[in-house]
C-alpha positions as CSV (number, residue, x, y, z in Angstrom):
1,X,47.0,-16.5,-1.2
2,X,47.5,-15.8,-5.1
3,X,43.8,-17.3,-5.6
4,X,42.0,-15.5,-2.9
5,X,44.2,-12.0,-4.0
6,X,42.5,-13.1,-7.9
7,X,39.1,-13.8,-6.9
8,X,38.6,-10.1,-4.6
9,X,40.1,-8.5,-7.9
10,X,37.4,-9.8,-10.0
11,X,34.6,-9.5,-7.2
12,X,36.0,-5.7,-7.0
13,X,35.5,-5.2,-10.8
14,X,32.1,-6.7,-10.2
15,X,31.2,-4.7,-7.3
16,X,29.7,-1.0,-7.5
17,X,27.4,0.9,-5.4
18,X,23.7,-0.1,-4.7
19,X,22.1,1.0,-7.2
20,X,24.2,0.2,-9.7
21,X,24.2,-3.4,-8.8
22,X,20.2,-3.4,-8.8
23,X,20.6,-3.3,-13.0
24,X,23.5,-6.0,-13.0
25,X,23.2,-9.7,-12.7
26,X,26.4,-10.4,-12.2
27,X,26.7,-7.4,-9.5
28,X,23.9,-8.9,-7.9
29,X,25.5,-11.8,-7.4
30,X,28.7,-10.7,-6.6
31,X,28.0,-8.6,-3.9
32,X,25.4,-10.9,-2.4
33,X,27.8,-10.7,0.6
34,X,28.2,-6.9,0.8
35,X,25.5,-6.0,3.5
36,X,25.6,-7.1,7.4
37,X,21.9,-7.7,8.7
38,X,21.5,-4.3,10.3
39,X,22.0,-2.9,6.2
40,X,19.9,-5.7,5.2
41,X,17.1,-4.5,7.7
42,X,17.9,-0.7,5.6
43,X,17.8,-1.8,2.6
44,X,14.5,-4.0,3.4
45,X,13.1,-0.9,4.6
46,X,13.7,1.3,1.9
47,X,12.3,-1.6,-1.2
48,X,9.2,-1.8,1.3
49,X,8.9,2.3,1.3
50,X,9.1,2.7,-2.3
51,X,6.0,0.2,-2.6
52,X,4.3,2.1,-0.3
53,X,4.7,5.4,-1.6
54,X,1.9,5.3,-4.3
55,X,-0.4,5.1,-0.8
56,X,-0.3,8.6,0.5
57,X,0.0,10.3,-3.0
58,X,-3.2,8.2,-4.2
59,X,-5.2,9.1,-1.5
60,X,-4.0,12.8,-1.0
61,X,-5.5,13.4,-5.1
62,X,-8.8,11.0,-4.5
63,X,-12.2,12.9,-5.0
64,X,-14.1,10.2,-4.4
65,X,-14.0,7.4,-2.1
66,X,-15.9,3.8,-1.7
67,X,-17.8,4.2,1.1
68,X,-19.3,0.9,1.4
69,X,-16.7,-1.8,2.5
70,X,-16.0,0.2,5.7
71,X,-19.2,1.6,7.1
72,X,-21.7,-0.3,5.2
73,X,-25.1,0.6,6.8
74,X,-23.9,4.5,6.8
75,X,-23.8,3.9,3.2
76,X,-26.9,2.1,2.4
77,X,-28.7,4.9,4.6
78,X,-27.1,7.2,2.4
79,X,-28.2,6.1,-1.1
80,X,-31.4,5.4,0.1
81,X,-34.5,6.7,-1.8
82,X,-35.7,8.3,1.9
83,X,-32.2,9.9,1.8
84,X,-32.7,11.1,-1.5
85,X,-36.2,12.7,-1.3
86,X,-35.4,14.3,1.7
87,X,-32.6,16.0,0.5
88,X,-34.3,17.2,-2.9
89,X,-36.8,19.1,-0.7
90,X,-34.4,20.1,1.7
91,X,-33.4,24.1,1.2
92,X,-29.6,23.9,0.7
93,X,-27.5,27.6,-0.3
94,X,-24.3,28.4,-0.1
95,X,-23.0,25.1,1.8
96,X,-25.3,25.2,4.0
97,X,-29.1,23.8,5.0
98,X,-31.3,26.7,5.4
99,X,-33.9,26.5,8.2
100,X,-33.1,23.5,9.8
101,X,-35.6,21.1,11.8
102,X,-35.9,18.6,13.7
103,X,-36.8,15.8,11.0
104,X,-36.4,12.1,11.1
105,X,-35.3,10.5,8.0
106,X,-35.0,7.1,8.3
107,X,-35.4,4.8,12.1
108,X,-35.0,1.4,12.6
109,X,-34.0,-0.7,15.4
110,X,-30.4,-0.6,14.8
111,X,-30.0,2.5,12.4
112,X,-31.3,6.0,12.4
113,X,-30.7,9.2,10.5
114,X,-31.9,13.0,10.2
115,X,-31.8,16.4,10.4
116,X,-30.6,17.4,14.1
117,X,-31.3,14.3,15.7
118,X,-31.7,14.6,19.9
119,X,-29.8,11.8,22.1
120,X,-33.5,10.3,22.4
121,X,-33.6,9.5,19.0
122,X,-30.0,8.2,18.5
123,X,-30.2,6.1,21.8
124,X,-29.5,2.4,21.6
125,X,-28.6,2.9,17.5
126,X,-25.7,1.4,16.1
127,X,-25.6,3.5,12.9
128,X,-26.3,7.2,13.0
129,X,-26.5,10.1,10.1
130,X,-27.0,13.4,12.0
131,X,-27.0,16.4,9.8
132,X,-27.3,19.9,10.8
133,X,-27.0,23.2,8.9
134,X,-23.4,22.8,7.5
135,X,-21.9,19.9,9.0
136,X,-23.0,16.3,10.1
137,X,-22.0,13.5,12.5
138,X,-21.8,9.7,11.6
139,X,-22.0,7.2,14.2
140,X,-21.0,3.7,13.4
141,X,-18.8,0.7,14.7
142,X,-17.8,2.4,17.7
143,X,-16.5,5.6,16.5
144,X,-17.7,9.4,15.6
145,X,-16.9,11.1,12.3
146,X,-17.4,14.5,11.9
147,X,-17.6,16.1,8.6
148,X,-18.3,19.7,6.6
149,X,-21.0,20.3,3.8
150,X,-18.5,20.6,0.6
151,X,-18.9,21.3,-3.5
152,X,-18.4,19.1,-6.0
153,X,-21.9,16.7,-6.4
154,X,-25.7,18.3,-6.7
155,X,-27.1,16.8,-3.5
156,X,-30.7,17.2,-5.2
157,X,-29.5,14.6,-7.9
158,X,-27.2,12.8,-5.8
159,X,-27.1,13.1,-2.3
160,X,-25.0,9.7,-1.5
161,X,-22.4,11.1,-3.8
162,X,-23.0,14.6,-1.8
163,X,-22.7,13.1,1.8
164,X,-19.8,10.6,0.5
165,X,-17.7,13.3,-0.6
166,X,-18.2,15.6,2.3
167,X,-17.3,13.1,4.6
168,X,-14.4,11.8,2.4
169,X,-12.7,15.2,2.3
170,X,-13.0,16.4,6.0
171,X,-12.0,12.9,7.0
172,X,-9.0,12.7,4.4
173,X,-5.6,12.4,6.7
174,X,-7.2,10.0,8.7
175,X,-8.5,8.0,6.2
176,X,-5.2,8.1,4.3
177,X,-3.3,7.3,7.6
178,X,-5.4,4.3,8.4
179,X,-4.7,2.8,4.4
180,X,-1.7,3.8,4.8
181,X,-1.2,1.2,8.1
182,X,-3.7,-1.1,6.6
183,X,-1.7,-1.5,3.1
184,X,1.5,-1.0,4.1
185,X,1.1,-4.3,6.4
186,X,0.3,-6.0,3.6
187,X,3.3,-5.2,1.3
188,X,5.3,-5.7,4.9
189,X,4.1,-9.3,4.9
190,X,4.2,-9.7,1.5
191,X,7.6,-8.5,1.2
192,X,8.9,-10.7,4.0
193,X,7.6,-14.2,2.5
194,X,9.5,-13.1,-1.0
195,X,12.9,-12.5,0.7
196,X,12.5,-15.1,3.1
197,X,10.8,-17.7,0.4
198,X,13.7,-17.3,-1.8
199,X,16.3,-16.8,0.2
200,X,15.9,-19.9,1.4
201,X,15.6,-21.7,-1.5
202,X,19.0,-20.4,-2.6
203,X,20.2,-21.2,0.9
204,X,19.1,-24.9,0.2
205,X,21.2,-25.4,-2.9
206,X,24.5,-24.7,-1.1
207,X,24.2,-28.5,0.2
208,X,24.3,-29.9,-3.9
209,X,27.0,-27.6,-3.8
210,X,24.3,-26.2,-7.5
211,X,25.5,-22.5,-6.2
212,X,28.2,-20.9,-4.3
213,X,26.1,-19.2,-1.9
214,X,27.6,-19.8,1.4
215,X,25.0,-18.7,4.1
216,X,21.5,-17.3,4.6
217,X,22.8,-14.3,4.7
218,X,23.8,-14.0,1.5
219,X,20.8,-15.4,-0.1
220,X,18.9,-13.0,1.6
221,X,21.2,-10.2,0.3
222,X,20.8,-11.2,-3.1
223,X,17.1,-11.9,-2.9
224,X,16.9,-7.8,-1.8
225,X,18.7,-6.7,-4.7
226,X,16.6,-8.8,-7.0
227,X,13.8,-7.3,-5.8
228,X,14.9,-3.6,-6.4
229,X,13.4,-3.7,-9.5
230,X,10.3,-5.4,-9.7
231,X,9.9,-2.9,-6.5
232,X,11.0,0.4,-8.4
233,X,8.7,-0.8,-11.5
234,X,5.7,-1.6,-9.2
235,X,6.3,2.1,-7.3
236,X,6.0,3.6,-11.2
237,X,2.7,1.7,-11.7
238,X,1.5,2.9,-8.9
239,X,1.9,6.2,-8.9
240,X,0.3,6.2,-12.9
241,X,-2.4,3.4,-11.4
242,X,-3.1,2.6,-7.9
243,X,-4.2,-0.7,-6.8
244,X,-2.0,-2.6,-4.4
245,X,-2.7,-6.1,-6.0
246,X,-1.1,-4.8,-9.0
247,X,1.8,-3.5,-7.5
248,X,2.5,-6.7,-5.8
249,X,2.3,-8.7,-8.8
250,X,4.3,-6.4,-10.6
251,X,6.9,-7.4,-8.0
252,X,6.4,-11.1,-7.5
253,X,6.5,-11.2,-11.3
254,X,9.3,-9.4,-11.9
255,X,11.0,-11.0,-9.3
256,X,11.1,-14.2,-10.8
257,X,12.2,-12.9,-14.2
258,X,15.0,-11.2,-12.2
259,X,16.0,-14.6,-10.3
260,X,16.0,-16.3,-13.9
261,X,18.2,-13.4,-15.6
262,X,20.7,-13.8,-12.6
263,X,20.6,-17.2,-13.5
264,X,21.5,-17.0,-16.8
265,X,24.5,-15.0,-16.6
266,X,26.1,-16.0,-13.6
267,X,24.3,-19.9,-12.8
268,X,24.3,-18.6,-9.2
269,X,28.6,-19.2,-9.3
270,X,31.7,-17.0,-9.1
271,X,33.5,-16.8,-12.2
272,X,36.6,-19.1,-12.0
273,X,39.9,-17.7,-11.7
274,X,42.0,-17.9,-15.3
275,X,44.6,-20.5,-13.6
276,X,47.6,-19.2,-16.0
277,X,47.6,-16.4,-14.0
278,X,48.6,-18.3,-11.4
279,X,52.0,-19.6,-13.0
């Protein structure tokens, strides 16, 4: 009774709140059997969030926007030289196309883009760029986009910059919503083959008796707090420079410097209890 009475008294002075613990090895490891799964679940959550917060904020300040790995042919249309000289003779004022005609731009079996295109000409076309006197329509894989004529690019010198933009910000929310899903999926699945990965690999050494960790739990518990801050540091880097890759090697990195400082101050073992005292 004296023992276990000891060893809470030194796993008290170890323990502290959440945070605190995050910038602690030897917190870490001591409370690596402080959270039930439902808090683990919580806690999961809230590392995965704070990746994924560089998303919305990134794509709420973007002017511009790569165009080309989502709708492809839209895009090759658009910086295409018939694009381009029909645009330059086009009379364009105050966001708007002045004295607008029927005029086709560009038709091919598949593809087909102009100035107020009837449903004869877009019929049977997989890819379509309608433009009218200050919005346009795109047509491609299935779905409709809508967009407004917008400042910013000199569509006589660059109309696929023009037309990219314009579509880019009336399109915005979704598009953000959509990389949001897309992204945050991956740092999801990402995230769950770290904690998992390592967790169990801690888990494993319980049978060499190499550590005292006693369950899965708890290796998953201490695998969460290692992570908290190669997860913090990759939220910073985001939000300074965007790019997911980054931010998940940031935390894959960072994890394993983490794991190795844990190691280092506590060999993944409970300090012993000063046996004099016991007398």
């Amino acid at each position: 009774m004296k023992l276990d009475a000891e060893y809470e008294k030194q796993n008290n002075r170890l323990s502290g709140p959440v945070f605190g613990s995050l910038f602690s090895p030897r917190r870490m490891f001591a409370n690596r059997d402080q959270f039930n799964w439902l808090q683990i679940i919580v806690l999961f959550i809230f590392l995965t969030a704070v990746m994924v917060m560089p998303i919305p904020f990134y794509y709420n300040h973007q002017t511009n926007f790569n165009l080309s790995p989502f709708l492809p042919h839209i895009d090759k249309m658009m910086v295409s030289d018939q694009m381009q000289t029909a645009m330059k003779t086009a009379n364009y004022r105050d966001q708007r196309f002045k004295d607008v005609k029927h005029q086709i731009i560009i038709k091919t079996k598949d593809n087909v883009a102009g100035f107020d295109l009837t449903n004869d000409d877009m019929a049977g076309r997989k890819n379509v760029i309608n433009l009218h006197a200050s919005t346009f329509q795109v047509k491609s894989v299935g779905s409709e986009f809508k967009a407004k004529y917008v400042p910013g690019h000199n569509l006589k010198t660059n109309a696929h910059a023009f037309l990219v933009n314009s579509w880019y910000q009336s399109n915005k929310v979704m598009i953000g919503l959509f990389m949001l899903m897309a992204l945050g999926l991956i740092i999801v699945g990402v995230n769950l083959i770290l904690v998992n990965g390592a967790a169990f690999f801690l888990f494993l050494s319980r049978h060499n008796k190499i550590t005292h960790i006693r369950n899965f739990r708890e290796g998953v518990n201490l695998t969460l707090m290692m992570m908290g801050i190669g997860s913090l540091l990759a939220m910073v880097i985001g939000l300074i420079h965007f790019d997911v890759t980054i931010e998940l090697t940031v935390q894959s990195l960072s994890l394993a410097f983490v794991v190795l400082w844990v190691y280092l101050k506590t060999k993944f073992k409970d300090p012993e209890v000063d046996q004099t005292m016991l007398l």
